[in-house]
TIGU-954524 format. One line per 4 residues: their letters; for each residue x, y negated, z of C-alpha. Coordinates in steps of 0.001 Angstrom, whole numbers, plus 500000, padded with zeros to 6 digits. Example, Ala and Ser with C-alpha at 12.3 -4.5 7.8 and 13.67 -1.06 7.14 Angstrom:
BEGIN
as	512300/504500/507800 ~ 513670/501060/507140
END
This chain:
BEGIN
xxxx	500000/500000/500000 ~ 501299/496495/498728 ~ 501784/494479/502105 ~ 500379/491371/499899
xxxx	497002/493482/500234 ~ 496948/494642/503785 ~ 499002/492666/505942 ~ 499201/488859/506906
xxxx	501658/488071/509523 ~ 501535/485533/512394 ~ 505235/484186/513799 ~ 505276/482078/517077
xxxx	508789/480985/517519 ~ 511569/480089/515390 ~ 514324/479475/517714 ~ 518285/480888/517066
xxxx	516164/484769/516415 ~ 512937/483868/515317 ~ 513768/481859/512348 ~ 515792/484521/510680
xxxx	513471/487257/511769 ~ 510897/484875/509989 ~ 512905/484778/506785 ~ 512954/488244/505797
xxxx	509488/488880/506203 ~ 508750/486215/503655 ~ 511719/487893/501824 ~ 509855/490769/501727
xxxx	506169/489853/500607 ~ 504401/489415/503777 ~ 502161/486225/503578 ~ 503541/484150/506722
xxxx	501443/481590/509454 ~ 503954/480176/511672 ~ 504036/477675/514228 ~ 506553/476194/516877
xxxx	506316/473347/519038 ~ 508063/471110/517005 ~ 507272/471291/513262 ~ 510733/470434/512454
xxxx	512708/473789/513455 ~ 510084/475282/510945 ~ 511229/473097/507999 ~ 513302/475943/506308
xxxx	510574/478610/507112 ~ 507542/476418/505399 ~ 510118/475235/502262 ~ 510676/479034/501555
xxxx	506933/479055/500950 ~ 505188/479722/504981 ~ 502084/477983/505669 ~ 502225/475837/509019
xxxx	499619/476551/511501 ~ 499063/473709/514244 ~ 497894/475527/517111 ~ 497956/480008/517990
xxxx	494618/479486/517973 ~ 495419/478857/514001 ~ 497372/481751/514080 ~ 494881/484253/515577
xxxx	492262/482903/513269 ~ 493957/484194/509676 ~ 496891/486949/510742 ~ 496301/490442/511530
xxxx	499682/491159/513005 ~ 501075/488618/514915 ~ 504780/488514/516490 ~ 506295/486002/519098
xxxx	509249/485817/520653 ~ 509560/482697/522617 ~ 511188/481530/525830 ~ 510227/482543/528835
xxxx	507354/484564/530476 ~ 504986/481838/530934 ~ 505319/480274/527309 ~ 504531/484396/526670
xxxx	500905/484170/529304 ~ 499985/480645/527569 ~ 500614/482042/524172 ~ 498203/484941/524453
xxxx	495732/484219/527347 ~ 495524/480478/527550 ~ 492453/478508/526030 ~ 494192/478311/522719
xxxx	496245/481810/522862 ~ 495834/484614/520580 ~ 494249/487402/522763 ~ 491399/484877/523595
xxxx	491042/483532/520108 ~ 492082/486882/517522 ~ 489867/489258/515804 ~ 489295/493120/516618
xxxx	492122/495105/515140 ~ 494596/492475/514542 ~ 497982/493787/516432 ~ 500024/491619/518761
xxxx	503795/492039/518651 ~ 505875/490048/521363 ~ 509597/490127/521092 ~ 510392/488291/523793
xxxx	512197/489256/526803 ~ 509303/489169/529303 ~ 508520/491023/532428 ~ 506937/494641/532263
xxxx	504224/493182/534096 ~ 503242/490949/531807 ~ 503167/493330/528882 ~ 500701/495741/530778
xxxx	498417/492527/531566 ~ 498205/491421/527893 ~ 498264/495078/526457 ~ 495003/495448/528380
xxxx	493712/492360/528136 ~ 494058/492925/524351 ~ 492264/495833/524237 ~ 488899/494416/525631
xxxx	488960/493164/522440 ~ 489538/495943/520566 ~ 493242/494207/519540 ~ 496525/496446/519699
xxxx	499459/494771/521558 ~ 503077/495785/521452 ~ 505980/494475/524133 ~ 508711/494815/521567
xxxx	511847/492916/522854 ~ 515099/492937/520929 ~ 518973/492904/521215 ~ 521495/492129/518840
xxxx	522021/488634/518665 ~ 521627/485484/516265 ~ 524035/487939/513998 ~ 521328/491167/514279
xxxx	518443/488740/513356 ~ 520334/487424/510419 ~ 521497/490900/509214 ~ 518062/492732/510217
xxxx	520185/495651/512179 ~ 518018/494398/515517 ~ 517506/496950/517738 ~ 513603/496737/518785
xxxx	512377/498683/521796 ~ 508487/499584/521891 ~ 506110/499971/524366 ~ 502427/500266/523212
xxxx	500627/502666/521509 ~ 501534/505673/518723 ~ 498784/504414/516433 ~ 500112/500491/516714
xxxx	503519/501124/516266 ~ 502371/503574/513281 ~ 500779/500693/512052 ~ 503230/498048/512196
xxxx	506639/500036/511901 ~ 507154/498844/508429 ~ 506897/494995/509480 ~ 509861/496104/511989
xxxx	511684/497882/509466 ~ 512368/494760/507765 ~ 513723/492855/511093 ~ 515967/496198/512792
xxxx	517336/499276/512299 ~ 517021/500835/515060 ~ 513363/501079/516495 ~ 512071/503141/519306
xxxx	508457/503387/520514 ~ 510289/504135/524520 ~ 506532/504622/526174 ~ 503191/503309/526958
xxxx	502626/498690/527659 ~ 505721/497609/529709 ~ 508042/500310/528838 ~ 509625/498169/525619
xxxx	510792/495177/528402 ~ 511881/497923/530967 ~ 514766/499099/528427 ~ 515252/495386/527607
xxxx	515925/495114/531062 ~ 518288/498137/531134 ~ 520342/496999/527906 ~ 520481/493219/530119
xxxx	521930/495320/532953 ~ 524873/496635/530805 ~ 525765/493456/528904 ~ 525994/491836/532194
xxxx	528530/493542/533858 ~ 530337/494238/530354 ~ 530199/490538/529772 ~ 532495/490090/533231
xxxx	535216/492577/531796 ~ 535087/491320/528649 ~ 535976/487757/529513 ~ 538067/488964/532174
xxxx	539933/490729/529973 ~ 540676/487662/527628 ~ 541902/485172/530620 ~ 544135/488062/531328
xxxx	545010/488406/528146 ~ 546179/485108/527943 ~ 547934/484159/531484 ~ 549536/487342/530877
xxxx	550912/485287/527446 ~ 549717/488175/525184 ~ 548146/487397/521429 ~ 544927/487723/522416
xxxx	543760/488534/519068 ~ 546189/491218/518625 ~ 544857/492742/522366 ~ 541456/492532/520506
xxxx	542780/494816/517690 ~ 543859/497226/519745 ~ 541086/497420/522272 ~ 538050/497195/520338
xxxx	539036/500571/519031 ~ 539423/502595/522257 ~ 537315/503374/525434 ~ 536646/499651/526477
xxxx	535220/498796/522953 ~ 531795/497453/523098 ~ 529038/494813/521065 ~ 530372/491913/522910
xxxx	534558/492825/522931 ~ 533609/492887/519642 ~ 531405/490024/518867 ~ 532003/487308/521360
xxxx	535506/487748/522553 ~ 536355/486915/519060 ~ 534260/483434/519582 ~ 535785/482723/523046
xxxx	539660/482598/521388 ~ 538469/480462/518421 ~ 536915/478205/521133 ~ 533124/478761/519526
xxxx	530422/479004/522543 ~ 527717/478202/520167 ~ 524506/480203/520912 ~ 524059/483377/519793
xxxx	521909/483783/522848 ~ 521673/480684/525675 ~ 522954/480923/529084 ~ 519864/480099/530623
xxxx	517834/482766/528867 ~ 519687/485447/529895 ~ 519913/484210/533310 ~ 515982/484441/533243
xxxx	516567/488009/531539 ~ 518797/488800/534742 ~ 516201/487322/536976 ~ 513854/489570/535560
xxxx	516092/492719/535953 ~ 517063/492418/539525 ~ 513163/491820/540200 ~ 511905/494598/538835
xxxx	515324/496644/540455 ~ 514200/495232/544137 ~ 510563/496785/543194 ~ 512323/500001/542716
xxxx	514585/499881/545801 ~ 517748/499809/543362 ~ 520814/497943/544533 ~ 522589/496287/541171
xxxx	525645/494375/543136 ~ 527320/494183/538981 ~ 524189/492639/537916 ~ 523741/489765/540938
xxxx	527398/488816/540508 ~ 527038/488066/536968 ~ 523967/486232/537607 ~ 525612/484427/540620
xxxx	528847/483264/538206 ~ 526224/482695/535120 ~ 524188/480286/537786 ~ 527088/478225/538603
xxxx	527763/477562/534500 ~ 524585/476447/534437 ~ 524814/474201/537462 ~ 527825/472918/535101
xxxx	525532/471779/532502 ~ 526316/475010/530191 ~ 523108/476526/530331 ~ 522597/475908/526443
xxxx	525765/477578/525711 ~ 525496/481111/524356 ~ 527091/483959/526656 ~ 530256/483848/525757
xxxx	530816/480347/527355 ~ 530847/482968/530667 ~ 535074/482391/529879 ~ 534755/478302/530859
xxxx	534228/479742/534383 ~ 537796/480298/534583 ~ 538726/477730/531870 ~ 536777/474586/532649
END
């Protein structure tokens, strides 16, 4: 089936991800709603041929699947179940996607909420950075139902490549949470390992070559330690979102009666950049806590 025929696609959000994730659905076909707060950061999106909706209410009104991925949980609970959000406004079948890194929680609420309507809804947060998004290798973790992610696994095709339905509403932002608690810890050794790197008066570029290859190598060795020695902290992903992210994490840990003393230090040391005025700064700024 021609997705010209079936499918018309609603995008809240066109941030550092959204905006390329955007892209390559109008690459591939899909007739495209979007809308942001400020018009403006959808200029590229509407000049490669999206219509501009002004409100979600707009957006639940003529899309049948619908993806978000905005900032932080309550931009997610006004989105969907405020006066003008999509749950209260959309149409029986239409299937909600959020991408956003949100709290289990909140998925469960809206994934019921949504079906009072007889709507599908999908917690479907992402990793992989502004450099996933652009490529389309995101990795997308599911939680909904079988028959919704049936339905809309071709629309994620086109944005990852790796996409798991993990469990029932909730269980998509629970392995968000557990991929957070990695990076976070990884994102200590990883800048650690630069400074070192450098008092120690080594190339760090050439340490790079040679440990990105063995047991330590990982996304971010890879992928921001790179940025940190060519002095680049742009955003891939800002400071202050992931401290939300890690926020989220230890919450849902205390919940459980898990102790995650890796995961509170990096929030602790990720707090004070922000404190610093870095919280727009993507991850890898973590190195200007030693270097400021």
């Amino acid at each position: 089936m021609h997705p010209k025929e079936d499918i018309v696609i609603g995008f809240i959000g066109t941030g550092v991800m959204g905006k390329s994730m955007a892209s390559h659905l109008l690459k591939a076909g899909y007739p495209l709603y979007v809308y942001t707060r400020t018009q403006e950061k959808a200029k590229e999106l509407l000049d490669q041929g999206a219509n501009w909706a002004t409100t979600p209410k707009e957006i639940a009104e003529r899309a049948n699947v619908i993806i978000t991925i905005v900032g932080y949980p309550s931009d997610v609970e006004e989105v969907y179940l405020g006066k003008d959000g999509l749950v209260t406004n959309g149409h029986e079948n239409t299937c909600l996607i959020d991408m956003t890194t949100s709290t289990p929680s909140l998925a469960e609420k809206i994934y019921q909420e949504a079906k009072k309507k007889g709507m599908f809804a999908l917690d479907a947060p992402v990793s992989g950075g502004d450099i996933g998004a652009r490529e389309a290798r995101l990795a997308i973790m599911v939680g909904g139902d079988q028959e919704a992610f049936n339905h809309v696994k071709p629309v994620l095709d086109v944005m990852g490549s790796n996409i798991v339905l993990q469990g029932k509403a909730g269980a998509g932002q629970h392995t968000k949470m557990c991929n957070q608690i990695a990076i976070a810890s990884n994102m200590l050794g990883v800048m650690e390992a630069v400074v070192y790197a450098e008092k120690a008066g080594l190339n760090p570029e050439n340490v790079l070559k040679t440990i990105t290859t063995g047991a330590a190598g990982s996304w971010s060795l890879s992928n921001l330690a790179p940025r940190v020695i060519k002095g680049d902290f742009e955003p891939g992903f800002m400071i202050k979102h992931f401290i939300k992210d890690m926020g989220i994490a230890l919450e849902e840990a205390e919940k459980m009666g898990l102790d995650m003393p890796g995961l509170a230090l990096a929030q602790s040391l990720y707090k004070k950049l922000a404190e610093d005025g870095l919280s727009d700064r993507g991850t890898q700024a973590l190195y200007k806590y030693w270097n400021q």
